[in-house]
N, CA, C and O atoms as CSV, one atom per row, in Angstrom:
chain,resi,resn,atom,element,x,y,z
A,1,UNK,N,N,118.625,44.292,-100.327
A,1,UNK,CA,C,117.539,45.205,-99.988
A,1,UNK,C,C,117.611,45.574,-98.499
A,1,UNK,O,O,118.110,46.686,-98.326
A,2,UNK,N,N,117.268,44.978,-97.458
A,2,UNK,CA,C,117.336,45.115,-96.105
A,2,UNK,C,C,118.616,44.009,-95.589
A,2,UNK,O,O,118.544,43.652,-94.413
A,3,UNK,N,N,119.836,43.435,-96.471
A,3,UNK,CA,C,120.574,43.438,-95.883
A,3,UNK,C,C,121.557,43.933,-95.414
A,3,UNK,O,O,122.441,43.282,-94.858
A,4,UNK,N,N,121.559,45.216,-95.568
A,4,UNK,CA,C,122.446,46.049,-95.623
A,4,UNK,C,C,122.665,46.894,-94.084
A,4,UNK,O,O,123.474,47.800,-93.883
A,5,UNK,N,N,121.797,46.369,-93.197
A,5,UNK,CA,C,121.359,46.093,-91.991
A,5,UNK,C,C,122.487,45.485,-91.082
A,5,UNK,O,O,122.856,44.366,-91.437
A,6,UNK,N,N,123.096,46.008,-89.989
A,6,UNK,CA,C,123.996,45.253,-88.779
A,6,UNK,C,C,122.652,44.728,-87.759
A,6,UNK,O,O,121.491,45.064,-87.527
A,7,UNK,N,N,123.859,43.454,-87.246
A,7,UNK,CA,C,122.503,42.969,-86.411
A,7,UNK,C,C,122.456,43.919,-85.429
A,7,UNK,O,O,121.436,43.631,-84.802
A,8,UNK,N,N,122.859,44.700,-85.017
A,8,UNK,CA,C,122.452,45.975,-83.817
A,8,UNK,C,C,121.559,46.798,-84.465
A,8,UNK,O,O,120.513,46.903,-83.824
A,9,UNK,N,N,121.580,47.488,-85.605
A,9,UNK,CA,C,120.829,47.836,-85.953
A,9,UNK,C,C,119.289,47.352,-85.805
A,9,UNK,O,O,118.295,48.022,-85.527
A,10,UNK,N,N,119.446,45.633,-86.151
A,10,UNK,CA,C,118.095,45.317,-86.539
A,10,UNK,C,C,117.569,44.931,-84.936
A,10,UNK,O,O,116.426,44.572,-84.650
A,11,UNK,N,N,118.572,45.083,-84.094
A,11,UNK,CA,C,117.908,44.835,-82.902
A,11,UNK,C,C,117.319,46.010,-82.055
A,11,UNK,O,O,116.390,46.071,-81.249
A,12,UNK,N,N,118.257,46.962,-82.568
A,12,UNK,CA,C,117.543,48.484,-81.940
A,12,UNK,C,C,116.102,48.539,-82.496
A,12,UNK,O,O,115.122,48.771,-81.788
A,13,UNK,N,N,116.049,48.260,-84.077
A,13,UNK,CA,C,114.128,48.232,-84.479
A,13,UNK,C,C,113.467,47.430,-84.378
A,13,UNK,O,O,112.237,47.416,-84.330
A,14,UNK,N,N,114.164,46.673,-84.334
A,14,UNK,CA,C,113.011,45.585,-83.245
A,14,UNK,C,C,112.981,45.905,-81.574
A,14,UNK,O,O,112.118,45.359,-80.886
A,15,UNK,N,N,113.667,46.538,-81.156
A,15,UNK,CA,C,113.018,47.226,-80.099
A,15,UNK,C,C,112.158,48.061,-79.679
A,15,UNK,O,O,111.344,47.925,-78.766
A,16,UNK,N,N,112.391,49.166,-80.535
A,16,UNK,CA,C,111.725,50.382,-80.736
A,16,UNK,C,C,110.194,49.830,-81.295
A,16,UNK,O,O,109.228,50.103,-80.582
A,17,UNK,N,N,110.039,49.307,-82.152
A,17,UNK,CA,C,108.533,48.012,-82.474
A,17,UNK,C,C,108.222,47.721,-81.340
A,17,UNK,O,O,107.233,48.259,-80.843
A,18,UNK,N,N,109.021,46.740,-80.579
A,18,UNK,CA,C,108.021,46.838,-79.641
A,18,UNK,C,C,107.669,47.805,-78.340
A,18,UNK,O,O,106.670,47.642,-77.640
A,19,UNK,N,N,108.612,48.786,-78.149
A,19,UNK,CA,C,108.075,49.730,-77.354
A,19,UNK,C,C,106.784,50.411,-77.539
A,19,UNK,O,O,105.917,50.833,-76.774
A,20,UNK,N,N,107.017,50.361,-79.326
A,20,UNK,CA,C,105.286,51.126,-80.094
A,20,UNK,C,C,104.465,50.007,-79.604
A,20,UNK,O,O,103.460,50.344,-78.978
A,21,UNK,N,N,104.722,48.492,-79.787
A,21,UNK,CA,C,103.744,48.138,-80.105
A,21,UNK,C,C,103.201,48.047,-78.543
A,21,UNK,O,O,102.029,47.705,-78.700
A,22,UNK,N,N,103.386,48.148,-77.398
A,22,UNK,CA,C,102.986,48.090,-76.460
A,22,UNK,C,C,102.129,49.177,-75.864
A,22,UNK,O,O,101.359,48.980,-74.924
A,23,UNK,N,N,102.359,50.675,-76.640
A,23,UNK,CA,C,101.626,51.747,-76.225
A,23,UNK,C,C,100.354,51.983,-77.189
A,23,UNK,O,O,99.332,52.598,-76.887
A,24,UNK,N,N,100.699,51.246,-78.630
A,24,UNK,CA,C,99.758,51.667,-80.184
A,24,UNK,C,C,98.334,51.284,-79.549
A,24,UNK,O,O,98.196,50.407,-78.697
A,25,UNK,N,N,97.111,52.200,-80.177
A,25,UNK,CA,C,95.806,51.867,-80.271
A,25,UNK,C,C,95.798,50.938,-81.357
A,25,UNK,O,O,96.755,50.691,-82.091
A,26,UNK,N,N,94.537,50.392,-81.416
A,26,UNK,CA,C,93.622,49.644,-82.524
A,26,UNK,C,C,93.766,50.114,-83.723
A,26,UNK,O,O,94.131,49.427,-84.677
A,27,UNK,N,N,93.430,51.587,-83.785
A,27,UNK,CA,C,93.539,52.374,-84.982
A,27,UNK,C,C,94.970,52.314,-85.675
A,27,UNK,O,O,95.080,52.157,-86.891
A,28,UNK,N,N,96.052,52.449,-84.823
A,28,UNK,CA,C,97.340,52.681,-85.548
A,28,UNK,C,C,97.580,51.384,-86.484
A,28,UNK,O,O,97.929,51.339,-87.663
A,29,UNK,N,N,97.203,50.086,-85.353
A,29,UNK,CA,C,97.371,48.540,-85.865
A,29,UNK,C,C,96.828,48.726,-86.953
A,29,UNK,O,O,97.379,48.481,-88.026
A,30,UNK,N,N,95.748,49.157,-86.837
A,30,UNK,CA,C,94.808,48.622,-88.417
A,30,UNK,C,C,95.216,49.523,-89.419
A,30,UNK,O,O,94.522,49.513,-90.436
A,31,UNK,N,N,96.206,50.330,-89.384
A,31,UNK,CA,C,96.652,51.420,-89.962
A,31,UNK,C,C,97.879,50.633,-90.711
A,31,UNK,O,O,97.796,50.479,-91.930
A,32,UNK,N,N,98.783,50.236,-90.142
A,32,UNK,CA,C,99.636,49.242,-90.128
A,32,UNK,C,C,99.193,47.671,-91.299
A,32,UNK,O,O,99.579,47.287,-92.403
A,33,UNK,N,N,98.471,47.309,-90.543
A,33,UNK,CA,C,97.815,46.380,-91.466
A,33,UNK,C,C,97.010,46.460,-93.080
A,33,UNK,O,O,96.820,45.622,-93.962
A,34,UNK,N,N,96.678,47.901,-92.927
A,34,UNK,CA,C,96.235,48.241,-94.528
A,34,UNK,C,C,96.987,48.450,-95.180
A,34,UNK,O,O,96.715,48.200,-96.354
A,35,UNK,N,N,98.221,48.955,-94.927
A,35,UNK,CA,C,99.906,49.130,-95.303
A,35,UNK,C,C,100.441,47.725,-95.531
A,35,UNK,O,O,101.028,47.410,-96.567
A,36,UNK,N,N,100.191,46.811,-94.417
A,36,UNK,CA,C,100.745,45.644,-94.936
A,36,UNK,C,C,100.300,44.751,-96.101
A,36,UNK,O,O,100.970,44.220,-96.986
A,37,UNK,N,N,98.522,44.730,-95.767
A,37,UNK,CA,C,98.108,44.297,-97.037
A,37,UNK,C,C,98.490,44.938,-98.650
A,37,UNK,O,O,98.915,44.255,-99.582
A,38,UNK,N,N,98.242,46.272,-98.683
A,38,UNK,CA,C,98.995,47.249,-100.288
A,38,UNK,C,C,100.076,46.411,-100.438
A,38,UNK,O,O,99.781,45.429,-101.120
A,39,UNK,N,N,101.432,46.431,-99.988
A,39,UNK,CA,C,102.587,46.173,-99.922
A,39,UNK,C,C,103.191,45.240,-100.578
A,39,UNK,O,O,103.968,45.195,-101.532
A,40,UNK,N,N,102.374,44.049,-99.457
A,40,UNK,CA,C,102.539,42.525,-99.577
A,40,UNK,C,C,101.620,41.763,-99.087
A,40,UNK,O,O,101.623,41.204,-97.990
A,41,UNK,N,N,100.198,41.719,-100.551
A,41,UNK,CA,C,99.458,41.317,-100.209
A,41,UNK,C,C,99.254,39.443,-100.210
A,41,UNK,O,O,99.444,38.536,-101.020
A,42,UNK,N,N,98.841,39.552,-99.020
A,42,UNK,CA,C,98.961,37.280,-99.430
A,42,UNK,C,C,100.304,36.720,-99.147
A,42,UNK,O,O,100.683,35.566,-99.347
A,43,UNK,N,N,101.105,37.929,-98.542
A,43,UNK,CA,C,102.476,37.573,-98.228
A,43,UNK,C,C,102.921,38.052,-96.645
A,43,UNK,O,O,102.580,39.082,-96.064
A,44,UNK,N,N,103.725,37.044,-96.193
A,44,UNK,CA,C,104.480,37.715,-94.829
A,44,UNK,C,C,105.107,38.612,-95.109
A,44,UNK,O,O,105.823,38.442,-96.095
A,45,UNK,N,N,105.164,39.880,-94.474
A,45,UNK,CA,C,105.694,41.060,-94.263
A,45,UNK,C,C,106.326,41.853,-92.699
A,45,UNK,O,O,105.802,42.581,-91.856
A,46,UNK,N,N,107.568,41.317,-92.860
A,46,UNK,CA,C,108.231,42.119,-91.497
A,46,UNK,C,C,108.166,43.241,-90.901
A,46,UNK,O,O,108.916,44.124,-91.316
A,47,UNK,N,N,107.392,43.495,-89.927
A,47,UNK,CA,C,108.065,45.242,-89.552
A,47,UNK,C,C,108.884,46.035,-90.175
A,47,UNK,O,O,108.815,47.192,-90.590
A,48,UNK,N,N,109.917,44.959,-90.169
A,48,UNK,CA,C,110.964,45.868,-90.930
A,48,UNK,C,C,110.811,45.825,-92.315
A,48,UNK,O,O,111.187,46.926,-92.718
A,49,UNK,N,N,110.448,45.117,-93.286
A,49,UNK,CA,C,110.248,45.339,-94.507
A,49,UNK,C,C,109.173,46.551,-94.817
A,49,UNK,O,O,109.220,47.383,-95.723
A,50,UNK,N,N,107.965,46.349,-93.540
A,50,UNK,CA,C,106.906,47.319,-94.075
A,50,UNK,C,C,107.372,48.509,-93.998
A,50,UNK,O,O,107.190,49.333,-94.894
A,51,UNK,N,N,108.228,48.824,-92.599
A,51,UNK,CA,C,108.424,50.123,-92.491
A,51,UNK,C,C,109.695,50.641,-93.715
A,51,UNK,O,O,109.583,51.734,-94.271
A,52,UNK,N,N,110.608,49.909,-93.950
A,52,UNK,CA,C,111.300,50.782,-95.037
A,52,UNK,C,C,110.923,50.579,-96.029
A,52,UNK,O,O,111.838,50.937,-96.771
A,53,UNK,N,N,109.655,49.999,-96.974
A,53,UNK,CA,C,109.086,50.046,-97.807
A,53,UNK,C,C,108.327,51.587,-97.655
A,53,UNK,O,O,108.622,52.451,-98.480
A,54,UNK,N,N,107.418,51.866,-96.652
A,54,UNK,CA,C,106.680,52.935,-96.467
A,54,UNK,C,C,107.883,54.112,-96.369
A,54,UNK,O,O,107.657,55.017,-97.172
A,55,UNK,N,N,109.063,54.307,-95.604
A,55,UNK,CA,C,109.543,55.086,-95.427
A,55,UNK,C,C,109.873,55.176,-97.122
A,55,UNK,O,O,109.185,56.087,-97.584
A,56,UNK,N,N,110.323,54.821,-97.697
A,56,UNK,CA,C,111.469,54.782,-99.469
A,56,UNK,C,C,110.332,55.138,-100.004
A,56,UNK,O,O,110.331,55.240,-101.231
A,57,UNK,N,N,108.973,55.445,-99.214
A,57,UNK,CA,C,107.907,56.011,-100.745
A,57,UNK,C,C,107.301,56.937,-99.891
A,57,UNK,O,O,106.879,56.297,-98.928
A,58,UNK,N,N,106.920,58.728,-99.699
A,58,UNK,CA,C,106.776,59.690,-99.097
A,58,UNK,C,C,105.206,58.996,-98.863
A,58,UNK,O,O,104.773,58.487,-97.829
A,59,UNK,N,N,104.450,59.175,-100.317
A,59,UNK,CA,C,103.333,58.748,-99.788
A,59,UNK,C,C,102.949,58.087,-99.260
A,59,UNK,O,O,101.763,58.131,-98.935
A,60,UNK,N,N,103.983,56.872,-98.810
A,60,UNK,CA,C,102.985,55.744,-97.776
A,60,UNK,C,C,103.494,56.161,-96.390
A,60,UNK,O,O,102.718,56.178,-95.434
A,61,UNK,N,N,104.419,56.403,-96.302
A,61,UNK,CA,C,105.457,56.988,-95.368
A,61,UNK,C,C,104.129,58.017,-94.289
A,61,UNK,O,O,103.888,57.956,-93.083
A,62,UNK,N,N,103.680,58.651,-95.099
A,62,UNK,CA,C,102.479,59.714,-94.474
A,62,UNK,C,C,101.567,58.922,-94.022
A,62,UNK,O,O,100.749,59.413,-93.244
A,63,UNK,N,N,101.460,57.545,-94.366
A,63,UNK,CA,C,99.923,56.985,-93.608
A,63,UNK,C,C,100.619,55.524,-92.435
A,63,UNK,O,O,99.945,54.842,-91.662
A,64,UNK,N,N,101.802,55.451,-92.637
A,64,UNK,CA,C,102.379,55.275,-91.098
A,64,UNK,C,C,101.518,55.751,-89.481
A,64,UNK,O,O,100.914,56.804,-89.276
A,65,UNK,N,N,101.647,55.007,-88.855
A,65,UNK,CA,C,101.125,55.790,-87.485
A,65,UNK,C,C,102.055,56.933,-87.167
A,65,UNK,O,O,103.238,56.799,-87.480
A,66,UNK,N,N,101.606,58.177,-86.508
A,66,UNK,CA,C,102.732,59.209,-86.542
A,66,UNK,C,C,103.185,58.588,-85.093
A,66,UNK,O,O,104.411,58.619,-84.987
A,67,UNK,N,N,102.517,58.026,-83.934
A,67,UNK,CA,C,104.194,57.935,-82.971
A,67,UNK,C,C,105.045,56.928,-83.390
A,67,UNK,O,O,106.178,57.112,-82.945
A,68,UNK,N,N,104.914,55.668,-84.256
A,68,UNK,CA,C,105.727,54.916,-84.580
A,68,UNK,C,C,106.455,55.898,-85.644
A,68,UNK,O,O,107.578,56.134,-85.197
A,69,UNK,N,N,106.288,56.444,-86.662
A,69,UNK,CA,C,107.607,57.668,-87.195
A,69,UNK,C,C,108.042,58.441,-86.425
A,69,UNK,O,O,109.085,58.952,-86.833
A,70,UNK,N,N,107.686,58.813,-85.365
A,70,UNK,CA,C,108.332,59.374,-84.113
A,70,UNK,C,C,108.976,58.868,-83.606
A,70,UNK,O,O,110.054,59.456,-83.695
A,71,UNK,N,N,109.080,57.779,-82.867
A,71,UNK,CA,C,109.643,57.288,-82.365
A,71,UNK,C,C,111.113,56.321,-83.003
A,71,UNK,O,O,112.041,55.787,-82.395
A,72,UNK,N,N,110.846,56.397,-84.217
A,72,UNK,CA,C,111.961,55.998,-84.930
A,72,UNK,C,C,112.534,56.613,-85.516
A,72,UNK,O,O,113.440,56.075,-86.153
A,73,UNK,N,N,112.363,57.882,-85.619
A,73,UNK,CA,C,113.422,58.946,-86.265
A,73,UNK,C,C,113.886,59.619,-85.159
A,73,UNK,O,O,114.967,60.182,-85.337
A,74,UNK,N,N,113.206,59.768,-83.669
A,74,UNK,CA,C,113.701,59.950,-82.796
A,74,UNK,C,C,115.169,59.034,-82.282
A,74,UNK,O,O,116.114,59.535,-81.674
A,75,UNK,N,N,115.045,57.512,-82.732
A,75,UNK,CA,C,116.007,56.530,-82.446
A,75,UNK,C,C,116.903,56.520,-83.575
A,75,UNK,O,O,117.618,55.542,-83.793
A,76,UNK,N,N,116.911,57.592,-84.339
A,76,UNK,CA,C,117.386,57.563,-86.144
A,76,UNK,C,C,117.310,56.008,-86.163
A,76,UNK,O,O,118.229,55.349,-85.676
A,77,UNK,N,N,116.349,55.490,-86.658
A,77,UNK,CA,C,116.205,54.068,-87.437
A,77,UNK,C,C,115.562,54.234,-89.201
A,77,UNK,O,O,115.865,53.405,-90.060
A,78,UNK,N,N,114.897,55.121,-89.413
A,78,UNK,CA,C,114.450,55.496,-90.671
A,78,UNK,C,C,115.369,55.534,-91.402
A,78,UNK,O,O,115.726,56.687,-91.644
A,79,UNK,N,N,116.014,54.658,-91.949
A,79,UNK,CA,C,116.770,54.482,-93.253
A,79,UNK,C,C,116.207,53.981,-95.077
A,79,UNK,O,O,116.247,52.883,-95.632
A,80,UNK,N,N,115.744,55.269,-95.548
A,80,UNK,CA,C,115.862,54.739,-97.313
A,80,UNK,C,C,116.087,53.572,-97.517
A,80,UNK,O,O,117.164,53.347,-96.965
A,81,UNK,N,N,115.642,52.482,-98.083
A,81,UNK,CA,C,116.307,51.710,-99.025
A,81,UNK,C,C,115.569,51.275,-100.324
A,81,UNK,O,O,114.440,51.747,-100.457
A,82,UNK,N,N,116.076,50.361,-101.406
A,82,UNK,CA,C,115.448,50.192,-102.571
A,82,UNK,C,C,114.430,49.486,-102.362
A,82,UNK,O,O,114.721,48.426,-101.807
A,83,UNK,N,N,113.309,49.627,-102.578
A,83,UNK,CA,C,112.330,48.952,-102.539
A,83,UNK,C,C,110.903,48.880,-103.844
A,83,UNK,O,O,109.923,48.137,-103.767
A,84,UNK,N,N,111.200,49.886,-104.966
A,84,UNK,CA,C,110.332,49.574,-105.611
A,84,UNK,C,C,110.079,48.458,-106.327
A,84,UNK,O,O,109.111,48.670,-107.056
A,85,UNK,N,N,110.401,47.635,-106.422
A,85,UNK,CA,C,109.731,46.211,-106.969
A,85,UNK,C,C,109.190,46.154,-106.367
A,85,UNK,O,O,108.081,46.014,-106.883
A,86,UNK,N,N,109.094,46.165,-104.749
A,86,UNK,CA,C,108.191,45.407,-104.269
A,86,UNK,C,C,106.588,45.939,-104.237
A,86,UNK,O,O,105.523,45.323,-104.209
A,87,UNK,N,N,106.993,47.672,-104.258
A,87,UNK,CA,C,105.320,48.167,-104.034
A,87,UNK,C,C,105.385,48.275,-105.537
A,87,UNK,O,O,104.305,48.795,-105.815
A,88,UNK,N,N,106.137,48.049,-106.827
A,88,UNK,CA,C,105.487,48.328,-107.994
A,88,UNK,C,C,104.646,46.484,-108.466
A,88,UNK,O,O,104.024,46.196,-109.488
A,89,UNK,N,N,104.890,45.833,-107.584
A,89,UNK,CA,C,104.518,44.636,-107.450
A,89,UNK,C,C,103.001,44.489,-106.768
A,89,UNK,O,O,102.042,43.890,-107.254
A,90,UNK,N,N,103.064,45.223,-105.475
A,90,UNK,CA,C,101.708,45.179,-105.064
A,90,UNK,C,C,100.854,46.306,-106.192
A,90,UNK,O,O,99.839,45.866,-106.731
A,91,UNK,N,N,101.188,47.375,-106.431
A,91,UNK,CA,C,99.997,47.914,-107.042
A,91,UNK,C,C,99.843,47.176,-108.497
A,91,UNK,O,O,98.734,47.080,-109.023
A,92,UNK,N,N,100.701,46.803,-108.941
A,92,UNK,CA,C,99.954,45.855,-109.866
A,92,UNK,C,C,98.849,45.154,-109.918
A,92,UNK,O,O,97.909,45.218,-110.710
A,93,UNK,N,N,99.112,44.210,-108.647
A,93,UNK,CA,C,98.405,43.457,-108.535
A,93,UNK,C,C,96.810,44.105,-107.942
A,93,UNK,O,O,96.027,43.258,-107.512
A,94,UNK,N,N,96.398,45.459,-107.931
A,94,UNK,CA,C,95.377,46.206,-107.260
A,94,UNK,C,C,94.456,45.931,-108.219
A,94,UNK,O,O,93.311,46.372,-108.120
């Protein structure tokens, strides 16, 4: 799923994370966090899992904070990957 990932890769988005996370309001966080709960609820969830979960589905993808999708398609880090088990897993459980 997300191993398909070089460790440069995963170090460029974990950079770019925290460049957001140092400029993000309250609002974006908690924006972030309602995303994390849907997702993977009752479960740890990586940055990086949340975000290419949200990116691989348009609609969640849209309730992302827009400078963190900015800023990572600006860094081309937005990469597709398979992920529906996992959100056909959380909405189950809704």
């Amino acid at each position: 799923m997300l191993d398909n990932l070089s460790d440069e890769e995963r170090r460029l988005f974990h950079a770019a994370i925290a460049q957001w996370l140092s400029a993000a309001h309250e609002v974006e966080f908690d924006q972030v966090e309602v995303l994390r709960a849907e997702i993977a609820p009752g479960e740890v969830c990586s940055m990086l899992r949340l975000v290419r979960t949200c990116f691989a589905h348009p609609h969640l993808q849209s309730r992302l904070p827009a400078p963190l999708v900015a800023l990572l398609r600006e860094r081309s880090l937005l990469q597709p990957c398979a992920v529906a088990p996992t959100l056909s897993n959380a909405a189950g459980r809704r």
